[in-house]
C-alpha positions, 0 to 999 in steps of 0.5 A, a space after each residue: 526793897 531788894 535788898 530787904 527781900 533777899 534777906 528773908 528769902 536767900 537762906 530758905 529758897 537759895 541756901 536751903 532748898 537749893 533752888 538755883 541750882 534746881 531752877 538754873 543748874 548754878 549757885 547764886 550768892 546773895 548778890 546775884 539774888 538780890 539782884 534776880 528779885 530786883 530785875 523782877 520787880 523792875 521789869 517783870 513778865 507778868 504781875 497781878 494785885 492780889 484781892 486779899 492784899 499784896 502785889 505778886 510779880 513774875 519773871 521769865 528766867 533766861 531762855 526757858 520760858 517755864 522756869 522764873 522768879 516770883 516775887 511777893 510784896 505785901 506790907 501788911 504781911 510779917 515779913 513784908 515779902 519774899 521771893 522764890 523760884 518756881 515755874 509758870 504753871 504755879 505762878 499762873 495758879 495763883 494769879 487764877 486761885 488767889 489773885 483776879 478770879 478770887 482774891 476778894 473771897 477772902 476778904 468777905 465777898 461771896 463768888 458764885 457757889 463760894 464760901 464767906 470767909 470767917 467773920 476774923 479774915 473778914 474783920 482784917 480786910 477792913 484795913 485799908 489797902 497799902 495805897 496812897 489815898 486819893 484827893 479831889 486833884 480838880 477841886 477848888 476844895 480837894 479836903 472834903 472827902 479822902 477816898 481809900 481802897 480797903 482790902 475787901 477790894 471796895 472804896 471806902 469815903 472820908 469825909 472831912 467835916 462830919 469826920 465819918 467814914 461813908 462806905 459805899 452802898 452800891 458798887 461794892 462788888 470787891 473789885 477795886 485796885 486803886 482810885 483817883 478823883 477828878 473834879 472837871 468844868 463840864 462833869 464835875 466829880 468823878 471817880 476813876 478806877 483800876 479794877 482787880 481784873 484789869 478793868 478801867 472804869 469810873 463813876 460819880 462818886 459813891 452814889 453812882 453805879 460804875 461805868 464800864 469804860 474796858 480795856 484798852 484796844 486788843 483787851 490789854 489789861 490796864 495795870 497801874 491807877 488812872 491819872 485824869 488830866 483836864 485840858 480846856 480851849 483857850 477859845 471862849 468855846 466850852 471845849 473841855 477834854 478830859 484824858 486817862 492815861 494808864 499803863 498797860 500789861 503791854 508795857 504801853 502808855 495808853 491814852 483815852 481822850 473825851 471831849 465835851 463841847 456844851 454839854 455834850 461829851 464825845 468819847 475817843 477810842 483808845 491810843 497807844 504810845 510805846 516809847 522809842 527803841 522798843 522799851 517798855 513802861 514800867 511805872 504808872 504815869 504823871 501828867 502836867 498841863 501848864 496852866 498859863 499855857 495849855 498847849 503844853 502836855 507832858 506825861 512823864 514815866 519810868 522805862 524798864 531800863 530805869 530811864 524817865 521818858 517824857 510824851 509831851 505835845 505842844 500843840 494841845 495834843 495834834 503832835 506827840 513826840 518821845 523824850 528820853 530823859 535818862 537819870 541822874 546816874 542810879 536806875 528809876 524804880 518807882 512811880 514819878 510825880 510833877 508840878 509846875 511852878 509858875 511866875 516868876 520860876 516856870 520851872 517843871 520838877 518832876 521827882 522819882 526814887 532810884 534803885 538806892 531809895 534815893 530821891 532823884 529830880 529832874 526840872 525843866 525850865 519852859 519860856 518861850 525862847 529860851 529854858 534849861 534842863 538837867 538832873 539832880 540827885 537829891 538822896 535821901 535823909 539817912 534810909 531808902 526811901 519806899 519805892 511803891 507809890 509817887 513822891 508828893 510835892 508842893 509849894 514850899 514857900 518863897 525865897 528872898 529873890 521871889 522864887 519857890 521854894 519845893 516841898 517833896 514829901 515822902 516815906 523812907 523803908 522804916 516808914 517814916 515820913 520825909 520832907 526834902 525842902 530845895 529852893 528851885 535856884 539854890 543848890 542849898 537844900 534840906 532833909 526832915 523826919 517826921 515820925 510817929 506813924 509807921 507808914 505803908 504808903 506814900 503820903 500825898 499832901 494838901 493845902 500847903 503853907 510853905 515850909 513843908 506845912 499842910 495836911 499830909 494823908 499816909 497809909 500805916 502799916 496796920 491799915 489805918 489811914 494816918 494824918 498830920 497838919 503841919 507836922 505837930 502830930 499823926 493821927 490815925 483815921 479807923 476805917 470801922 
């Protein structure tokens, strides 16, 4: 993407208007360029999601605190993106003017003493946002409702069965970023969701109000999507406890833990974990609680110098300690994903996309008294692989040995979908393109069959929410 944005923005802002030499007193070429807007985006000072579509991205640059970069990406634009020069009080005008305070106007919701927009913009924000869709992760029957987010900042619901979008009637206030649906033993369903202004709250389903749960202590703003683990005893007692784990416009992995014993749930209060040598996090987490033992907890995300860190208790959550994973040689840019593969393999893979849109993989052999570690770079199938979203993966099958096949399901920077198929104790792996949608989004992929099969949901470029099952074809979903 770094690369791609430097070719639309170096011959404007660099060799036109000269702004290096206006900003930072010196020429750049294109590789130094390229590199400023990747390092903006890798590590950014501040950043913001736009109500009206698109992620915005600030950097300080060097010792002068007034003076950086900007960084805009947004696939449903032409040209995807850009990148330019400037100065904070622009940046902080537009997070003000176009982004938190009133991005949503745009998109047809009215602020006080506002203006709607025209009935043509309004019609464009119906597209949905270029997310990854959200699936039931806690439901014996995930495949019943797709939730989205459109660009109007509300939730939009697709339910499989009747093959109708559901709007939602009661919280469309346009001020949603990203959702995730969790299904809990003791709640049930619910929906969690990063707010436009930094908020984190939640509710049940479409026909509940939302629940205002804040901000994490010191009213730091949560910026990536929630993810919602579910940690139960192994008592007999009832004992659930249900974690949101977000990070924070502090570089912070926050923790929120609620517990619920017969019936009655119990709130926490919020807790940090700041990784070790003062790093910050720069990607939205992934967790994994192993389900034949869950004293085992491992959240794992990306560092701003492009290393994977592992928090991992062993003990159910008493003890949290900090692992440096490193990376298999190229700096992490995107957002990590992870499953656990149990009997015969219990092996842990977790997969994330390198600064070369290559697919990187990290597996972790867990048996009590004895296990195994290490990287493996993966690559890809020919293009850069989007780094916006997390891989998917799933069971891929099982080899002639009685171990697993892996199935990791992403989307390369054309917008095609990929499929890398590794057995997990075979070096033998395979790459495959599945065209037809040209896709913004990672896809996420349920019920799979083995062999890269199941459904797969993707968001394309134009906003509509995309499928396919088992491959034979992509299908385009309208959000009406």
């Amino acid at each position: 993407m770094a690369d791609l944005t430097a070719g639309h923005s170096y011959a404007k802002h660099v060799h036109d208007q000269q702004e290096c030499q206006n900003h930072l007193g010196r020429q750049c070429n294109f590789d130094q360029w390229r590199d400023m807007i990747r390092d903006t985006i890798r590590n950014p000072t501040d950043s913001f999601t736009r109500g009206t579509g698109g992620d915005v991205y600030w950097r300080t640059t060097g010792t002068n605190q007034l003076d950086g970069m900007i960084v805009i990406l947004n696939r449903f634009a032409p040209d995807r993106s850009t990148a330019f020069l400037t100065n904070y009080a622009y940046y902080s005008g537009q997070a003000t003017q176009g982004g938190l305070a009133n991005g949503a106007a745009a998109c047809g919701v009215v602020p006080p003493k506002g203006k709607r927009s025209t009935e043509e913009e309004s019609k464009a924000c119906t597209a949905v946002a270029p997310v990854s869709p959200a699936l039931d992760v806690g439901s014996a029957d995930r495949s019943a409702t797709v939730d989205v987010v459109g660009q109007d900042g509300n939730i939009a619901e697709y339910d499989k069965k009747s093959e109708k979008w559901i709007k939602d009637e009661k919280g469309a206030d346009g001020n949603t970023a990203s959702v995730t649906r969790i299904t809990s033993k003791n709640r049930g369903s619910e929906i969690y969701a990063r707010s436009l202004d930094g908020q984190l709250r939640r509710r049940k389903g479409l026909e509940g109000a939302w629940e205002d749960l804040g901000k994490p202590t010191g009213g730091v703003s949560v910026m990536t999507a929630p993810v919602v683990e579910t940690h139960y005893s192994q008592n007999g007692d009832n004992h659930e406890e249900l974690t949101v784990w977000v990070v924070g416009a502090d570089g912070k992995l926050w923790g929120r833990s609620e517990t619920v014993d017969q019936g009655e749930a119990k709130a926490g209060a919020w807790i940090p974990a700041a990784p070790a040598e003062g790093r910050k996090i720069v990607s939205a987490p992934s967790v994994v609680t192993y389900e034949n033992n869950q004293s085992v907890r491992n959240v794992y995300a990306v560092d701003d110098a492009g290393s994977l860190r592992q928090l991992y208790t062993e003990d159910g959550g008493g003890n949290w300690k900090w692992n440096d994973l490193g990376n298999a040689g190229a700096k992490l840019v995107g957002t990590p994903s992870s499953y656990f593969l149990m009997k015969p393999d219990n092996v842990e893979w977790i997969y994330a996309v390198d600064e070369n849109g290559s697919l990187q993989g990290y597996w972790l052999k867990y048996v009590s008294g004895q296990g195994g570690h290490g990287w493996s770079d993966r690559g890809n199938n020919g293009t850069p692989l989007l780094s916006n979203g997390a891989p998917s993966i799933g069971f891929g099958g099982s080899h002639s040995d009685s171990s697993s096949y892996v199935d990791t399901h992403v989307v390369d920077e054309k917008g095609t979908a990929q499929l890398l198929s590794a057995p997990n104790n075979d070096p033998e792996m395979k790459w495959y393109d599945y065209p037809g949608a040209k896709l913004a989004s990672q896809v996420v992929i349920e019920e799979p069959t083995g062999a890269g099969g199941g459904r797969w949901w993707g968001v394309s470029e134009d906003g509509n929410l995309m499928t396919s099952y088992d491959h034979k074809k992509w299908d385009s979903v309208n959000h009406g």
